[in-house]
C-alpha positions in Angstrom: -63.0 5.8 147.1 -64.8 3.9 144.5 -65.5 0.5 144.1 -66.6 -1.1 140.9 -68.2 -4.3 140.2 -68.1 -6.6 137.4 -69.5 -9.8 138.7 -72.9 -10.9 138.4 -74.3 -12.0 141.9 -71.3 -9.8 143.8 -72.2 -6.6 145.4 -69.8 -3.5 146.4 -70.0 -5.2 150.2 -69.1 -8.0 149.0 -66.2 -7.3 147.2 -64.6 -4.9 149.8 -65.1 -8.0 152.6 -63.1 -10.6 150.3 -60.5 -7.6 149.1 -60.0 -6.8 153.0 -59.7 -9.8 153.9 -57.3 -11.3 152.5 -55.4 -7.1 152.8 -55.6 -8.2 156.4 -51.9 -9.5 157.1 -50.1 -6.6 154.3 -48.1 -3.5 155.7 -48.5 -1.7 152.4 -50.3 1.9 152.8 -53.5 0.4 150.4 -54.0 -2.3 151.6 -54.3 -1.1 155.4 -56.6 1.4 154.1 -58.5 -1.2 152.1 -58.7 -3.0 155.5 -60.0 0.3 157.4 -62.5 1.3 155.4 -64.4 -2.3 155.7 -64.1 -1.5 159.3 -65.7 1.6 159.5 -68.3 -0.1 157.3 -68.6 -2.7 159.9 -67.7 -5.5 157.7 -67.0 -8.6 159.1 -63.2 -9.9 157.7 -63.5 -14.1 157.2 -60.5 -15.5 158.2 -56.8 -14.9 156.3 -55.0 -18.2 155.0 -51.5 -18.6 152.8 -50.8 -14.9 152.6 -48.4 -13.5 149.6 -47.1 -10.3 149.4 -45.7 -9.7 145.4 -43.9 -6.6 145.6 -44.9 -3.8 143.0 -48.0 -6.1 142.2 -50.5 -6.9 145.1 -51.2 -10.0 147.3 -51.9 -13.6 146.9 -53.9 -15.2 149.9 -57.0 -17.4 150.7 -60.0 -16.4 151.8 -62.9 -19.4 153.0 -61.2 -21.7 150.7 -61.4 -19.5 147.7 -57.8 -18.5 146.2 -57.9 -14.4 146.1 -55.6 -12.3 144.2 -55.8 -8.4 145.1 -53.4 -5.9 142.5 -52.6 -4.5 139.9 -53.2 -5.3 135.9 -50.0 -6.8 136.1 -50.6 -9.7 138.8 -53.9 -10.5 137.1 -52.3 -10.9 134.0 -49.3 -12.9 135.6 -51.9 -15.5 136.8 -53.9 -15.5 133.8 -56.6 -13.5 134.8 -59.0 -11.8 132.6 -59.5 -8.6 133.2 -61.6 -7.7 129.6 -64.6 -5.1 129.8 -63.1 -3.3 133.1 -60.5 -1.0 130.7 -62.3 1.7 130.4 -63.1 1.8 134.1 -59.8 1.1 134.6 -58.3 4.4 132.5 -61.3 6.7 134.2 -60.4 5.7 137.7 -56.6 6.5 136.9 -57.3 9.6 135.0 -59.2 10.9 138.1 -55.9 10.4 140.7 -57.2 6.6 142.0 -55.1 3.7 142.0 -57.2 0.7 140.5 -56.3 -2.5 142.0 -58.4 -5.8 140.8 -60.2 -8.0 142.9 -60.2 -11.7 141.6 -61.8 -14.9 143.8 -60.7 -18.4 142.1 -60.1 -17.5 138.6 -62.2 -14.7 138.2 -62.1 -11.1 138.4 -64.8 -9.5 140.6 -64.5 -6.5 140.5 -62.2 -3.1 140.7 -61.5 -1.1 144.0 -60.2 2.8 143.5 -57.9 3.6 146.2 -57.2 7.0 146.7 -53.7 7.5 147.4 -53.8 11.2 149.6 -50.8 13.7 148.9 -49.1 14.1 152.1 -50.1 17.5 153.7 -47.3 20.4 152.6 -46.0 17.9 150.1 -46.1 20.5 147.2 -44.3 23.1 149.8 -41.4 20.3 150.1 -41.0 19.8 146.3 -40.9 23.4 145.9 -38.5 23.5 149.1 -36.2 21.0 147.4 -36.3 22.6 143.7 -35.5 26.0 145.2 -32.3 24.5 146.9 -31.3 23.6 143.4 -32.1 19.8 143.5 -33.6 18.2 140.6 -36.6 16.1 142.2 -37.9 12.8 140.5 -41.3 10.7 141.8 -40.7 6.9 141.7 -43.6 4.9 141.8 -45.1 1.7 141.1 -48.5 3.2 140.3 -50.1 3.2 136.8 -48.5 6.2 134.6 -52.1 8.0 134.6 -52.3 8.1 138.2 -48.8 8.9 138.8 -49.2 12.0 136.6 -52.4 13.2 138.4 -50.5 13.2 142.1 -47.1 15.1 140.2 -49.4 17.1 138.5 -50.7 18.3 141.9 -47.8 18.5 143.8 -45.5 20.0 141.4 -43.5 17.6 140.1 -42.1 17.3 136.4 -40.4 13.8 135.6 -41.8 10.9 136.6 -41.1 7.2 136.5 -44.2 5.0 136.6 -45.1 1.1 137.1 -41.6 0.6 138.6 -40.9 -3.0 140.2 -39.1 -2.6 143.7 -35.8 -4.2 142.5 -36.3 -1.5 139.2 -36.5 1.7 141.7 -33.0 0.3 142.9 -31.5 -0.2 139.4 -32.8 3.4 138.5 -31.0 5.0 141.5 -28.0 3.4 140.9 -27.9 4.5 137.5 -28.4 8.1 138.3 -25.3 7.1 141.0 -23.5 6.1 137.7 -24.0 9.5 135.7 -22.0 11.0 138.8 -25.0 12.1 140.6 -25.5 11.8 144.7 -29.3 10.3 145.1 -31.2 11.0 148.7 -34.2 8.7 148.3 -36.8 9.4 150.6 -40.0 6.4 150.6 -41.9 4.8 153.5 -43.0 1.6 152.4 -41.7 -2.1 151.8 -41.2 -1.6 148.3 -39.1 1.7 149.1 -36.4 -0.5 151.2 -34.2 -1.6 148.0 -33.8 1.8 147.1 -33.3 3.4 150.3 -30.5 1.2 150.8 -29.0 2.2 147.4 -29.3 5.5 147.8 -26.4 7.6 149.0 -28.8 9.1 152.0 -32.2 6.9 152.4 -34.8 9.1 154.2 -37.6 7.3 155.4 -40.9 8.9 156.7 -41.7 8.0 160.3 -44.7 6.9 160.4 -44.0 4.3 157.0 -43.3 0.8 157.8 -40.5 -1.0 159.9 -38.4 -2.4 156.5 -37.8 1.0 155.0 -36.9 3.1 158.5 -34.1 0.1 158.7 -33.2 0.4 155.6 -33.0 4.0 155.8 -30.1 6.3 156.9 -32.4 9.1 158.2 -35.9 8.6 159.9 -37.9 11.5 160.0 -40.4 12.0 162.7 -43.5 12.0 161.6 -45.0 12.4 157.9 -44.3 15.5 157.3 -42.0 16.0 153.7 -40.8 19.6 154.9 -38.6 17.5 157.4 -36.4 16.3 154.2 -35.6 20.4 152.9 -35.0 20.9 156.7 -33.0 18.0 156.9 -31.1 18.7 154.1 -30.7 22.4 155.1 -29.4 21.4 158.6 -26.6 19.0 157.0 -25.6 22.3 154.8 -25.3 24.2 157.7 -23.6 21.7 159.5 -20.7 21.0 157.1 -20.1 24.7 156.3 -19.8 24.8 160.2 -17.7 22.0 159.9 -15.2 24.0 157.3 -15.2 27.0 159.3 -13.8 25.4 162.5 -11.1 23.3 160.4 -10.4 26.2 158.7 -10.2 28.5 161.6 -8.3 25.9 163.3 -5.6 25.6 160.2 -5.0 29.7 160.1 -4.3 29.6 164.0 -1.5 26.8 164.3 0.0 27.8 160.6 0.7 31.2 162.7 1.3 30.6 166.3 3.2 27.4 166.2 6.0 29.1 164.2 6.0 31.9 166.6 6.1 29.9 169.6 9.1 27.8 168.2 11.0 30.8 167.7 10.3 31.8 171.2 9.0 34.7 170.6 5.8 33.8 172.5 5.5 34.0 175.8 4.4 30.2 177.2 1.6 31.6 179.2 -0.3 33.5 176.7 0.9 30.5 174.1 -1.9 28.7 176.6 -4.2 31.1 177.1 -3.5 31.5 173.1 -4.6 27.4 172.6 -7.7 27.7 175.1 -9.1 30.7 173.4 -8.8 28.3 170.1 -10.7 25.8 171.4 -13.3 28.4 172.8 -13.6 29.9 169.6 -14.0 26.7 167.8 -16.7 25.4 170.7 -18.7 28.5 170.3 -19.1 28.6 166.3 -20.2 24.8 166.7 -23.0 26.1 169.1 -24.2 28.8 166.2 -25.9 25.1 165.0 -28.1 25.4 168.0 -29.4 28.4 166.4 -30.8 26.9 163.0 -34.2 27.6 161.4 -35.2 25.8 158.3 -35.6 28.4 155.5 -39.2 28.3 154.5 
């Protein structure tokens, strides 16, 4: 969305070619779009060498010889990277909803590039979807906390955990599992995976990346978020369905199997008696075929 630059002798070209390329070999949702908009530029990419991916902080690669580190304040600052005279930048860009990630060639920071990162169409129909089935909803992100308040802010969401490491988003699910809580985590990238696999139910978006829909107990189709209410819904239904049948089941032996012992049923409507359960059971299973998401 924005690109800022801080470098003498660099221009805004310039700095998206050496961010994109080295983006070139990352599955992570900024970075591909970091990659696409140099393309629809028409900016030649140089060639990718020794790429890094650092989970929760960017990527480490090189790029025509050059060592180039793409992230957040927190990789610069793990590679002893000066960032000074780009904070105010930094706290506008996050105010207005961008994620700023730092662009540095050798040991120098070039420049910033604002990535927007787009709420998901209906997302603030899901939250309000989940919240009205009585389920407390909590965004987990690695994002800076002024960014991450901007996107909750607009979708509807009240607590939120910011700059959290993958192997932290984890930790902080399992600790909710702790309190005596059941957790469905629902993510679609890499640094999702850890948590999905925590999770009691992991819900990945179909069209995220390979590591979390593995790690994942549920793949939705597609990137719609109404698919985890109707997801949740349908799993309601189903085990209320589930009841019913055992239940029904329970009521019908407890009676007949008394009276057939005693003789006092006659052994062909005692079978017609034992089709018609299984019948009735079949038929109140097929009611699931029926289901519509509440909206």
């Amino acid at each position: 969305k924005e690109i800022v630059v801080r470098q003498e002798g660099w221009t805004r070209e310039k700095v998206l070619q050496v961010a994109a390329s080295a983006e070139q070999g990352s599955e992570h949702p900024m970075g591909e779009a970091i990659v696409k908009m140099a393309h629809e530029l028409r900016i030649a990419l140089e060639p990718l060498k020794d790429f890094t991916a650092v989970p929760g902080h960017g990527i480490r690669a090189t790029v025509q010889g050059q060592p180039v580190r793409v992230g957040n304040l927190r990789l610069m600052e793990v590679d002893g990277l000066r960032v000074a005279g780009l904070e105010a930048e930094t706290v506008r860009l996050a105010e207005a909803g961008l994620t700023p990630m730092f662009v540095a060639v050798g040991g120098t920071v070039v420049g910033i590039l604002a990535v927007a990162d787009t709420v998901k169409q209906h997302a603030r129909e899901a939250v309000s979807a989940l919240k009205d089935m009585g389920l407390d909803v909590v965004m987990i992100t690695g994002d800076n906390p002024r960014t991450a308040a901007a996107v909750a802010k607009e979708v509807g969401i009240e607590r939120v955990l910011a700059e959290v490491l993958p192997e932290a988003k984890a930790l902080e699910v399992k600790r909710l599992q702790g309190e005596g809580q059941r957790v469905a985590m629902v993510g679609d990238g890499i640094n999702d995976a850890l948590a999905l696999a925590q999770a009691d139910v992991g819900i990945a978006i179909g069209a995220g990346t390979d590591v979390a829909m593995e790690a994942a107990d549920i793949t939705l189709i597609g990137d719609d978020l109404r698919g985890v209410a109707t997801a949740i819904q349908l799993s309601r239904a189903t085990m209320r369905n589930i009841k019913q049948n055992l239940f029904a089941a329970f009521i019908y032996n407890v009676i007949l199997i008394p009276v057939a012992a005693l003789g006092w049923l006659n052994p062909i409507l005692a079978a017609a008696a034992m089709g018609a359960s299984s019948v009735s059971v079949v038929s109140n299973a097929l009611r699931l075929r029926l289901f519509v998401p509440a909206t």
